[in-house]
N, C-alpha and C positions, 0 to 999 in steps of 0.2 A: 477665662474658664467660667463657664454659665452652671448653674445649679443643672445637673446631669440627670433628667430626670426628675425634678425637684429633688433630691437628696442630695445632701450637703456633702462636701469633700475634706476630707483632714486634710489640711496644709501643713508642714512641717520645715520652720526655719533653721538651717543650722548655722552658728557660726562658731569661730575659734574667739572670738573676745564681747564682753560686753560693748554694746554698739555696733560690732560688724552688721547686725543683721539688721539695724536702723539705717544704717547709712547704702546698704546695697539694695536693699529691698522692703523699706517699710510703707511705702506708700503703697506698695503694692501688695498686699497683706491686707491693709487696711481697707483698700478698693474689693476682696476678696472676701474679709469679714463682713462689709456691709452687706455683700449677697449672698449672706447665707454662711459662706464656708467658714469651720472651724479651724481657727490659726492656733500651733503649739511652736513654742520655742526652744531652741537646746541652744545652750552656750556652754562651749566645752571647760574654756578658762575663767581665773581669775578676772585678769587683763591690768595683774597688780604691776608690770614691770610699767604702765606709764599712768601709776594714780593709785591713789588707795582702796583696795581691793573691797571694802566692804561700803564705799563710796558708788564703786562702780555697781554694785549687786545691787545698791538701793537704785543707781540710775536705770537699771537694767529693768526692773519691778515695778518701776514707775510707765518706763517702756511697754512693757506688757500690757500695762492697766491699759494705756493709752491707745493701743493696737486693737486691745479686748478680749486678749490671746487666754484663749481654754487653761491654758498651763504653760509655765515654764521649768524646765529641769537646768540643772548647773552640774556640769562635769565632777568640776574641781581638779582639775588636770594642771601641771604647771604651765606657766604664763612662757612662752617661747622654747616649750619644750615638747609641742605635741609630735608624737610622730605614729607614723601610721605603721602600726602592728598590730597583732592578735588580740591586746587588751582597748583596744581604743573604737576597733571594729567591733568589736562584741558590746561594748559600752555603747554604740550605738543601735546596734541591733535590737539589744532590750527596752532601749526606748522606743524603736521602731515598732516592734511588739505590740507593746501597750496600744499605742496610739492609732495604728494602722493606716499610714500614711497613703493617701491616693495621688499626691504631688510632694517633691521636696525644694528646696530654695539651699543651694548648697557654694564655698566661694568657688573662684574661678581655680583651676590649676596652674595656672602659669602666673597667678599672686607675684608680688614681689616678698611678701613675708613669709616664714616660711610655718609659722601654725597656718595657714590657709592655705598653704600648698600639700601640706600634710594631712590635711583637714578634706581637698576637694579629694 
């Protein structure tokens, strides 16, 4: 994706855990913010069921810096418990809101976990 116009595009990563969105898609973000486009992250969980939770938020932040990402938002949603309903869609929506997303980066549906299948 080339700068549209010369104007830049909101990119919006989501994942269900700190580091999902590093390990699927960070390189390619990265490739994206250096041409311009702004990168936002949302990570819906903890991701306390494999680390300590406020361990991971700092890796996650660090992440960010490293990316260059505009902002990141934190759910706080329980760690193996997302599921897709009316509170979880609308939690997204309002970030979507804000931000006004021209692209998103979202996980795959047929995950084998099931926060990212509840998640895509």
């Amino acid at each position: 994706m080339e700068l549209q116009g010369g104007n830049p595009m909101n990119i919006l990563a989501i994942g269900a855990h700190p580091d999902d969105i590093e390990y699927g898609c960070a390189g390619t973000l990265i490739k994206y913010r250096r041409q311009g486009h702004q990168i936002f992250l949302l990570v819906l969980t903890s991701g306390s069921r494999k680390g300590d939770a406020q361990v991971r938020e700092a890796e996650q932040r660090e992440s960010a810096r490293i990316i260059n990402a505009e902002k990141i938002f934190f759910g706080g949603y329980p760690d193996t418990e997302l599921t897709c309903d009316r509170d979880l869609i609308a939690y997204i929506e309002r970030i979507a809101r804000q931000i006004h997303p021209d692209f998103a980066f979202v996980p795959y549906p047929d995950d084998t976990h099931q926060d990212h299948r509840a998640l895509a």
